[in-house]
C-alpha positions as a Markdown table, in Angstrom:
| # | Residue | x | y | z |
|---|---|---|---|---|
| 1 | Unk | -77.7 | 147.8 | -29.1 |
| 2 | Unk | -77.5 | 144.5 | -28.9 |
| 3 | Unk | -80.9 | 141.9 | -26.9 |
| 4 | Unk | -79.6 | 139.7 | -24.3 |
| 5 | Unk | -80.7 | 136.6 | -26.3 |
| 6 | Unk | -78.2 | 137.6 | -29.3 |
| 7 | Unk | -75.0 | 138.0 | -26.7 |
| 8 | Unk | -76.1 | 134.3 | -25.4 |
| 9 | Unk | -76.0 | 133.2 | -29.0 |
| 10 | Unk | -72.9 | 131.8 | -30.6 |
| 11 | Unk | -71.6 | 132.6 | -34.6 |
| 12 | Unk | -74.0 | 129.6 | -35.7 |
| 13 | Unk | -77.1 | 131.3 | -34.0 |
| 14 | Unk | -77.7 | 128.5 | -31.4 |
| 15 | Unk | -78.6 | 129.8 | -28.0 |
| 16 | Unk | -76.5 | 127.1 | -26.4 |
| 17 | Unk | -74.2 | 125.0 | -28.6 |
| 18 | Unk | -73.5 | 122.0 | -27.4 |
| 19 | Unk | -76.4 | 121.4 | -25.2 |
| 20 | Unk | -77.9 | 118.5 | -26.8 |
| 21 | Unk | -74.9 | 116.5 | -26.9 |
| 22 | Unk | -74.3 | 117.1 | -23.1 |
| 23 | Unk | -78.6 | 116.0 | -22.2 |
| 24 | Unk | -78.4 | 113.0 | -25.2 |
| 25 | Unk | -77.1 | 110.5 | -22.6 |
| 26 | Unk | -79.5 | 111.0 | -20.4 |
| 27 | Unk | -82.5 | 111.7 | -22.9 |
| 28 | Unk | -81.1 | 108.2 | -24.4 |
| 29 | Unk | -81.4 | 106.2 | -21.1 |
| 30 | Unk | -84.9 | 107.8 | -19.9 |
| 31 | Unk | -86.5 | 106.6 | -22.8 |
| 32 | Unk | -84.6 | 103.3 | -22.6 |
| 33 | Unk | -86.0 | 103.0 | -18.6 |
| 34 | Unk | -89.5 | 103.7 | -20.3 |
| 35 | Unk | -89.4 | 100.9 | -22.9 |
| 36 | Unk | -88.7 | 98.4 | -20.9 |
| 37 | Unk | -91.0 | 99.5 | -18.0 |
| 38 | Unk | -93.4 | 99.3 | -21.0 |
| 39 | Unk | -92.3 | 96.0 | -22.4 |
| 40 | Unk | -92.4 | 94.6 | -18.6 |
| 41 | Unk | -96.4 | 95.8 | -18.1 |
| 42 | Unk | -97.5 | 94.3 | -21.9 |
| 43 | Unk | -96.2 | 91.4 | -20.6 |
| 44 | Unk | -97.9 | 91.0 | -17.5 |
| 45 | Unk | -101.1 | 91.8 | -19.4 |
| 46 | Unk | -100.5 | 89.5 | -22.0 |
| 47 | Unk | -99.7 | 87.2 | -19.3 |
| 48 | Unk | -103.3 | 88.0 | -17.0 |
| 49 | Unk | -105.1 | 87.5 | -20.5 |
| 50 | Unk | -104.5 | 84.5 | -21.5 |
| 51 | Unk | -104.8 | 83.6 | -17.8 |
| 52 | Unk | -108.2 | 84.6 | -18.1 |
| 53 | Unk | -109.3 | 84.0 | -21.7 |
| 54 | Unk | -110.6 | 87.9 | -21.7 |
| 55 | Unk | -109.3 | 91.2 | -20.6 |
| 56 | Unk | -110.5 | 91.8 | -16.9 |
| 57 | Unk | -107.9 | 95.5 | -17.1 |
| 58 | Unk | -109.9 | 98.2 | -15.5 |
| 59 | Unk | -108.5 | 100.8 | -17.9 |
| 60 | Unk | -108.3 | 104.6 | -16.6 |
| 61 | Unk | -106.6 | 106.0 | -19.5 |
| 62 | Unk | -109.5 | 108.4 | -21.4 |
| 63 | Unk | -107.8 | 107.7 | -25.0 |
| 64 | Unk | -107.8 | 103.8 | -24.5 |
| 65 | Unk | -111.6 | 103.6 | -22.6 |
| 66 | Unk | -112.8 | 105.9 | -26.1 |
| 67 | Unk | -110.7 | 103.4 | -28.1 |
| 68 | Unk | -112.4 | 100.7 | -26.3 |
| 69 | Unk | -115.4 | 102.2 | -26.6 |
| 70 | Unk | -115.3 | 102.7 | -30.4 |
| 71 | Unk | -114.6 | 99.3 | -31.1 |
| 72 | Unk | -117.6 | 97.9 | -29.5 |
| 73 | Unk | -120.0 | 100.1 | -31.1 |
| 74 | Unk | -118.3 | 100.1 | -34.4 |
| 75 | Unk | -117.6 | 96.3 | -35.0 |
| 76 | Unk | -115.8 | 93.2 | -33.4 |
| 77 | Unk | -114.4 | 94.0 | -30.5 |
| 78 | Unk | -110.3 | 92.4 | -30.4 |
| 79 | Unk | -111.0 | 92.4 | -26.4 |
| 80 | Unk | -112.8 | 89.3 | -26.2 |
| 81 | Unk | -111.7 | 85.9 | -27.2 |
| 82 | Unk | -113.6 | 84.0 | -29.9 |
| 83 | Unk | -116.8 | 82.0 | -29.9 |
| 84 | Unk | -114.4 | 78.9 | -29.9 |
| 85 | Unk | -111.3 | 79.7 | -28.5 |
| 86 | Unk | -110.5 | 77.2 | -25.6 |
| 87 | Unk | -111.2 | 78.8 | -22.1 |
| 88 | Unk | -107.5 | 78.6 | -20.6 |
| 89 | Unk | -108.4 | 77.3 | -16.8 |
């Protein structure tokens, strides 16, 4: 006898055949949408620091306030400007 999963299976052994190529568009502009949301907010932050001369971002992402975190304790921290960089007013 014969499990329900191998009568929704095709000759090839793939539960649905075909199913990727129908969800690829849309996978393909999701992640498009994403990567220029992302592109858009470097940007602005980019932008706001060298407003600034420093980064004011009040981070709440845990991986990026350990990472932050890390590189204060562990050397020179890339979040500050240099000693003699120009203060941009």
């Amino acid at each position: 006898m014969r499990s329900w999963i191998e009568c929704t299976r095709c000759e090839t052994g793939q539960p649905y055949p075909g199913l990727l190529d129908l969800a690829w568009p849309v996978l393909a502009w999701f992640t498009s949408r994403v990567f220029s949301e992302d592109c858009a907010i470097v940007e602005m932050e980019q932008a706001a620091y060298d407003e600034q001369g420093a980064d004011w971002n009040q981070e709440v992402f845990a991986p990026i306030r350990q990472l932050r975190k890390l590189l204060r304790e562990c050397g020179e921290s890339p979040l500050s400007p240099p000693a003699n960089s120009p203060v941009v007013s």
